[in-house]
Residue, then its C-alpha position, 0 to 999 in steps of 0.5 A: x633542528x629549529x627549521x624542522x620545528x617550524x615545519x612542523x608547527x606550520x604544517x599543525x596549524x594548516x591542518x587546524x585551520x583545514x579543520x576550523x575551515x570544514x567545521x564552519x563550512x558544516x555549520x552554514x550547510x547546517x544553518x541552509x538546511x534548517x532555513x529549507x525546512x523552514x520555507x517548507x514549513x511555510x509553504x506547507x501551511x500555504x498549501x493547507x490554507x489554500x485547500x481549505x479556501x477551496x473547501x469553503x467554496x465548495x470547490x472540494x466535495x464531500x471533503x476527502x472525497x476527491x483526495x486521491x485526485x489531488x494526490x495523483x496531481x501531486x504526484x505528477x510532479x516528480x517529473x521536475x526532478x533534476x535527472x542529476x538528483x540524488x531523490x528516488x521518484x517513489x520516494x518523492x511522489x510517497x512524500x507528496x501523497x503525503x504533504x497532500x494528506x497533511x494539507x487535507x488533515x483539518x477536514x479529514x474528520x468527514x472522511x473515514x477511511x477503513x482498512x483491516x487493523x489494527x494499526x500497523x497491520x500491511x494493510x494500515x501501511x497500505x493505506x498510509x501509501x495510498x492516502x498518506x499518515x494524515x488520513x483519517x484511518x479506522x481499523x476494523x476487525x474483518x475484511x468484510x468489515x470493511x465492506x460493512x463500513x463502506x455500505x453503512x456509509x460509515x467509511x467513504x473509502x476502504x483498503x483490503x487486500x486481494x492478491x499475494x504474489x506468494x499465496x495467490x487470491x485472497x478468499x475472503x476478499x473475492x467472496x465480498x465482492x461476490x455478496x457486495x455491490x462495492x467499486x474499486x477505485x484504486x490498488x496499491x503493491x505493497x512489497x511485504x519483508x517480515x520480519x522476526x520481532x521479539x524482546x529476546x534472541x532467536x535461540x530463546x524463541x519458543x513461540x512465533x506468532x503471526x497470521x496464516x499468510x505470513x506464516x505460509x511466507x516465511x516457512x522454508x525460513x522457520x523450518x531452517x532456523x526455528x524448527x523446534x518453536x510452536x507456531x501459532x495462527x493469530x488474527x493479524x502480524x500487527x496482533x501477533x506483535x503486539x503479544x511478543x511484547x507481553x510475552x517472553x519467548x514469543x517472537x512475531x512475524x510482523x513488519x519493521x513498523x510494528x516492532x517499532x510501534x510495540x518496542x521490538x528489536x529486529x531479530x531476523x529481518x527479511x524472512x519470506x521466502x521470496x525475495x518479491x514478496x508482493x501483496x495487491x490491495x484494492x481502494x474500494x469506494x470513492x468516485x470512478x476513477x478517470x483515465x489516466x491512460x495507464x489504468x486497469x479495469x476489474x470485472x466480475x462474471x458469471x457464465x451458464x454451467x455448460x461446456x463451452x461457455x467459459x472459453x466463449x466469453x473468453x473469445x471476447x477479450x481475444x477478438x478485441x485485443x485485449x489484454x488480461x493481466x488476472x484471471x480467477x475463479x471463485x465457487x459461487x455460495x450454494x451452489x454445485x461447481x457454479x462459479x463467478x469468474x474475476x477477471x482484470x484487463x488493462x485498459x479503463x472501462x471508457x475505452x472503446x474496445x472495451x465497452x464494445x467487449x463488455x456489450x458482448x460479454x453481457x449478452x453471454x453471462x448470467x451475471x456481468x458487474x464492472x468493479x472499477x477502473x483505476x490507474x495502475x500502481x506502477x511503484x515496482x516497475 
């Protein structure tokens, strides 16, 4: 009987010290982690006051002018990954968009940065993709707005959204370019996951609100689980949030971000219709992007009204190998079935075979503007 007590004494006591064993090995891990954060810390502020030498030099024009170069470096080094890492590449190479961003925020008051707001619109987080949270952002009202921004010299870059894999082009944006001399110097893929927002639960719902294309992007779901709530067009999902927490009964189509932002719970999340919901934006502004080897070209047409001169200028791009990823056409304002033609080609404008086909397509247009050349967001594979 003794022995047994003994047992199991002994066997309380190699379970004890097990346990003050595991506990102290979680506290050193604790302690190595805190000691990293602080060594980023650190180097962090190394890499801040390394920028600002280069700016007092006049190594850095114009600011932030140059910030997406410096992003794109910084990206670069997501190829030291261990391959054995427990990191995700995209994620890494969002967290050195961002570190840049922080490095650059005690100049960033030079550099305005327009997107169509308000905060936490997709646009807002297609920005803070692009540029990182540091970034001096501006919100403005419009798409054309943002345009307005960038030919006032007010803003130095703008973010605006030009395709939704869902809904297709985005009118607005098309006819700007068609009235504004503005230049892409980048894009974004934004995956888009509405959410339901609201301070109640989905049977006590009696109104959704959000903007035209979220609704659109949703429909099948609203119809299948809130076919009796009024659906109300507000100006923006940021908005609609925003008013569902004013408001009892009124839920918002928004993203995760903004419920957070306005203190929403999550009622239903991820209720587009298509799982691949993705939403393109354009970088406008800035200086011409250089090749990067993996880039895209955009450009703007506008061919005589006449049978044939559409699939002409398309013999172009035929006959010089070209590949042509986007096509669109946009009615030209005023005008009777005139229209200008979107068109984006893999490839940058610097590459011989595009020049030589953009020699060719100008002698055959009435109107030719190459809107940029920019490296692809290659994000979603």
């Amino acid at each position: 009987m003794s022995s047994t007590k003994r047992g199991s004494s002994s066997g309380k006591n190699a379970n004890a010290e097990a346990k003050t064993a595991k506990s102290s090995e979680q506290n050193d891990d604790c302690e190595r982690i805190a000691a990293i954060d602080k060594q980023m810390v650190e180097l962090l502020d190394r890499r801040a006051r390394l920028v600002q030498r280069l700016e007092s030099q006049n190594e850095l024009s114009d600011g932030l002018q140059d910030l997406w170069k410096w992003q794109l470096a910084a990206e670069k080094q997501t190829a030291h990954i261990p391959k054995d890492s427990p990191l995700e590449t995209q994620v890494v190479a969002e967290w050195l968009r961002h570190t840049a961003s922080v490095s650059y925020k005690p100049l960033s008051s030079k550099t305005r940065i327009a997107y169509l707001g308000p905060q936490y619109s997709y646009s807002y987080l297609a920005a803070i993709r692009h540029f990182g949270e540091a970034a001096n952002l501006v919100p403005v009202a419009t798409i054309g707005a943002v345009f307005q921004e960038l030919l006032r010299d007010q803003s130095k870059f703008g973010v605006v959204p030009v395709e939704n894999s869902t809904d297709g082009r985005v009118v607005d944006t098309l006819g700007m370019f068609a009235r504004y001399p503005v230049h892409i110097c980048g894009e974004v893929l934004l995956p888009i996951h509405h959410c339901l927002l609201g301070r109640c639960s989905r049977n006590e719902v009696t109104e959704v609100h959000s903007k035209p294309q979220a609704l659109s992007q949703c429909r099948t779901w609203l119809a299948q689980h809130l076919p009796d709530a009024r659906l109300v067009e507000i100006t923006s999902t940021a908005a609609a949030a925003k008013l569902a927490a004013e408001k009892q009964g009124v839920a918002a189509i928004a993203s995760r971000e903004a419920g957070v932002h306005h203190g929403l719970h999550v009622i239903d999340a991820n209720i587009e219709d298509s799982a691949n919901n993705v939403t393109r934006f354009v970088i406008l502004g800035g200086s011409p992007a250089e090749p990067t080897g993996k880039d895209k070209t955009s450009i703007m047409f506008q061919v005589p009204h006449k049978p044939g001169a559409l699939a002409d200028a398309m013999l172009v791009f035929r006959k010089s190998r070209l590949n042509l990823t986007w096509i669109e056409s946009f009615p030209i304002e005023g005008s009777r079935a005139e229209y200008l033609f979107f068109i984006e080609l893999e490839g940058h404008q610097e590459r011989p075979a595009i020049r030589q086909a953009l020699k060719h397509l100008e002698k055959q247009a009435l109107r030719l503007e190459v809107l940029g050349s920019y490296p692809k967001d290659q994000s979603l594979g």
